[in-house]
DOLOFI-582110 format. One line per 3 residues: number of its first residue (from 1); their letters; for each residue x, y, z of N, C-alpha, C. Coordinates in pm, whole numbers, plus 50000, padded with zeros to 5 digits. Example, Ala and Ser with C-alpha at 12.3 -4.5 7.8 and 13.67 -1.06 7.14 Angstrom:
2
1	AS	51319,49431,50780,51230,49550,50780,51320,49670,50780 ~ 51285,49775,50708,51367,49894,50714,51290,50003,50787 .
//
This chain:
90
1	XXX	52292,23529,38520,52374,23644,38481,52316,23770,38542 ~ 52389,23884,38628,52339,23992,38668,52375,24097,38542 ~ 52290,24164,38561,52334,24276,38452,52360,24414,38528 .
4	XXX	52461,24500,38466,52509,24632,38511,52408,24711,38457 ~ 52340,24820,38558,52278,24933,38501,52370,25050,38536 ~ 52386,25076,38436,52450,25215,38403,52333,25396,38386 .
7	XXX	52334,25436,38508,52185,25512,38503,52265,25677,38494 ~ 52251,25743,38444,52312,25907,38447,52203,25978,38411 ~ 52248,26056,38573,52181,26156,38545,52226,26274,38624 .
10	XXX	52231,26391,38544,52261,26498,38541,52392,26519,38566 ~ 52472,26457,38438,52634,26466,38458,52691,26311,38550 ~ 52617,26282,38571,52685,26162,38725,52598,26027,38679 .
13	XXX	52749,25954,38666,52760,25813,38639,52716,25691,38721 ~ 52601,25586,38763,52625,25496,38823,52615,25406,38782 ~ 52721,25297,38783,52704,25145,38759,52648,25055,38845 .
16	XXX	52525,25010,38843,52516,24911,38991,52437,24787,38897 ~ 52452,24632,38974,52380,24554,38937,52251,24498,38959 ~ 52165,24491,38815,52046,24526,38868,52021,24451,38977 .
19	XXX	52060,24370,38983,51991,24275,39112,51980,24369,39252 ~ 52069,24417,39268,52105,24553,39383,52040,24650,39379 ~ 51946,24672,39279,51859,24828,39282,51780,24816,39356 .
22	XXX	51747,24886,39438,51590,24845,39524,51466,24856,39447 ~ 51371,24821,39499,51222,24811,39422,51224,24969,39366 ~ 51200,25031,39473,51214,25184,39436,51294,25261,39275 .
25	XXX	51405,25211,39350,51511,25331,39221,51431,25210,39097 ~ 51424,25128,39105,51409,24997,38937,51240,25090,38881 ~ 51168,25121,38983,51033,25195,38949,51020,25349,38897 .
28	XXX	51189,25418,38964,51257,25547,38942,51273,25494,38758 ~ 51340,25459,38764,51424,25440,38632,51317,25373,38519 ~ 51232,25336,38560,51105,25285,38473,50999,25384,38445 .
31	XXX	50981,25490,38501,50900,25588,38500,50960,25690,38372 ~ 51065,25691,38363,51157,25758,38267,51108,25697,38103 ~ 51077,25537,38154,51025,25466,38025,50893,25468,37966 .
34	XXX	50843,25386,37869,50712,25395,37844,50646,25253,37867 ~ 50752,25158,38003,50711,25054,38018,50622,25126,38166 ~ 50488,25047,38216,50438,25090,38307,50408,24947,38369 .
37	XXX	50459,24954,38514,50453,24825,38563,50308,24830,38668 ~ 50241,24691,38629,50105,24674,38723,50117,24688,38889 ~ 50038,24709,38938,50071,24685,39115,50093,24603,39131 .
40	XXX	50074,24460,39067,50158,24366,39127,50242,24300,39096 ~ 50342,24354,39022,50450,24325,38954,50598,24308,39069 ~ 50654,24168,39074,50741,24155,39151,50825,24266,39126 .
43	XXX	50965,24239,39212,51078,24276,39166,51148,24235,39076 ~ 51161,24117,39036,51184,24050,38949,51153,24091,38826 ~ 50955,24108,38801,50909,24164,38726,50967,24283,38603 .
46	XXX	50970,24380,38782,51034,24518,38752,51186,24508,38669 ~ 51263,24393,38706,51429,24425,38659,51405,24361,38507 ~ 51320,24259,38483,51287,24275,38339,51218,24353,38255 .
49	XXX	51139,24419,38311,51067,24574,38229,51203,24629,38230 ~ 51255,24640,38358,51403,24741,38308,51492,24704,38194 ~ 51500,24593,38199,51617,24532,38130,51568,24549,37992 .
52	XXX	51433,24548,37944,51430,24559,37819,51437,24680,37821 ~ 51365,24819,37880,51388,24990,37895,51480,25012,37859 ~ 51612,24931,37907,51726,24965,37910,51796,24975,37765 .
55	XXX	51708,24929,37681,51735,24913,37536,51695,24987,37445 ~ 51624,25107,37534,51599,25194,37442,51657,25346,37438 ~ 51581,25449,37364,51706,25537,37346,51680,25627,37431 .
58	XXX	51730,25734,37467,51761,25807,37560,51570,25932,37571 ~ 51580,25902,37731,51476,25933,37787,51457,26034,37881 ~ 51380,26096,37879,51370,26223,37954,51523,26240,38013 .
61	XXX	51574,26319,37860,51717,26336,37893,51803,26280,37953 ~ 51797,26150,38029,51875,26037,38075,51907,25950,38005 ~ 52014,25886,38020,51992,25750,37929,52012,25632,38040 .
64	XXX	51941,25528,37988,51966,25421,38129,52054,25324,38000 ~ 52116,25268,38031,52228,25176,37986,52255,25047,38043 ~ 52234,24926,37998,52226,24752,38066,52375,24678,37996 .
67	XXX	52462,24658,38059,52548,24613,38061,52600,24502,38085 ~ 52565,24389,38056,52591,24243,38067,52791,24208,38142 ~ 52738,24156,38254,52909,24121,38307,52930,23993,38257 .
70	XXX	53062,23965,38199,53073,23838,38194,53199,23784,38282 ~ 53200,23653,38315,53280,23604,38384,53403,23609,38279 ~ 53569,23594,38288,53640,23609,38191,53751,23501,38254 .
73	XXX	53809,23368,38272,53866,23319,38294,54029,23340,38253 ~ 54028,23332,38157,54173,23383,38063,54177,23548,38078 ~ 54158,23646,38214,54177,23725,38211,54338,23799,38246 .
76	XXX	54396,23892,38170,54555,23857,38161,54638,23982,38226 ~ 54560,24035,38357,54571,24043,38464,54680,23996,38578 ~ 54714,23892,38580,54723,23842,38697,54640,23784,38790 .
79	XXX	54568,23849,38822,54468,23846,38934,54355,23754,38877 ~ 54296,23728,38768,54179,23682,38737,54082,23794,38728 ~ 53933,23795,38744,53874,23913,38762,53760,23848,38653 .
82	XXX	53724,24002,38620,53609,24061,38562,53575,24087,38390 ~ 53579,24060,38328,53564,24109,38172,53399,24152,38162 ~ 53391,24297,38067,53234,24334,38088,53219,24328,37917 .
85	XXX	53135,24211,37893,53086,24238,37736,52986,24318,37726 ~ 52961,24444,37654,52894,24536,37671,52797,24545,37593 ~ 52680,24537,37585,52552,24487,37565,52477,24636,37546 .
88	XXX	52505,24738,37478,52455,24895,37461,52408,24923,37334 ~ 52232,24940,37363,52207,24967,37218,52155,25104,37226 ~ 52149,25179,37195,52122,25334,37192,52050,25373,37017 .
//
């Protein structure tokens, strides 16, 4: 399962999945936290320090937000697609 990070800051919305963050922004957005990742902490590492960060409450005036996508088969659309069960604890 990828999860949506939902990161705002300063007025401006982004949704991206964590898998897609680079090492960088996942170390951006962790610095905000009071998780501190070792030097040798994969990337991998890093998107689970995030993923739990992501569960907490709002941080140096940002809030980071983890958003679980789920696949939605019976989506009633037409098209098929996307359903996002939203996974936000604040």
């Amino acid at each position: 399962t990828d999860y949506m990070v939902l990161v705002l800051e300063g007025g401006v919305a982004r949704l991206t999945p964590i898998s897609q963050l680079e090492e960088e922004e996942i170390k951006r957005q962790l610095s905000k936290t009071e998780f501190e990742p070792s030097d040798g902490a994969t990337k991998r590492d890093l998107q689970r320090m995030l993923h739990r960060a992501c569960r907490m409450e709002e941080v140096s005036g940002n809030y980071v937000l983890l958003i679980e996508e789920v696949e939605a088969e019976d989506v009633e659309n037409g098209e098929g697609g996307t359903a996002r069960g939203e996974e936000i604890r604040m």
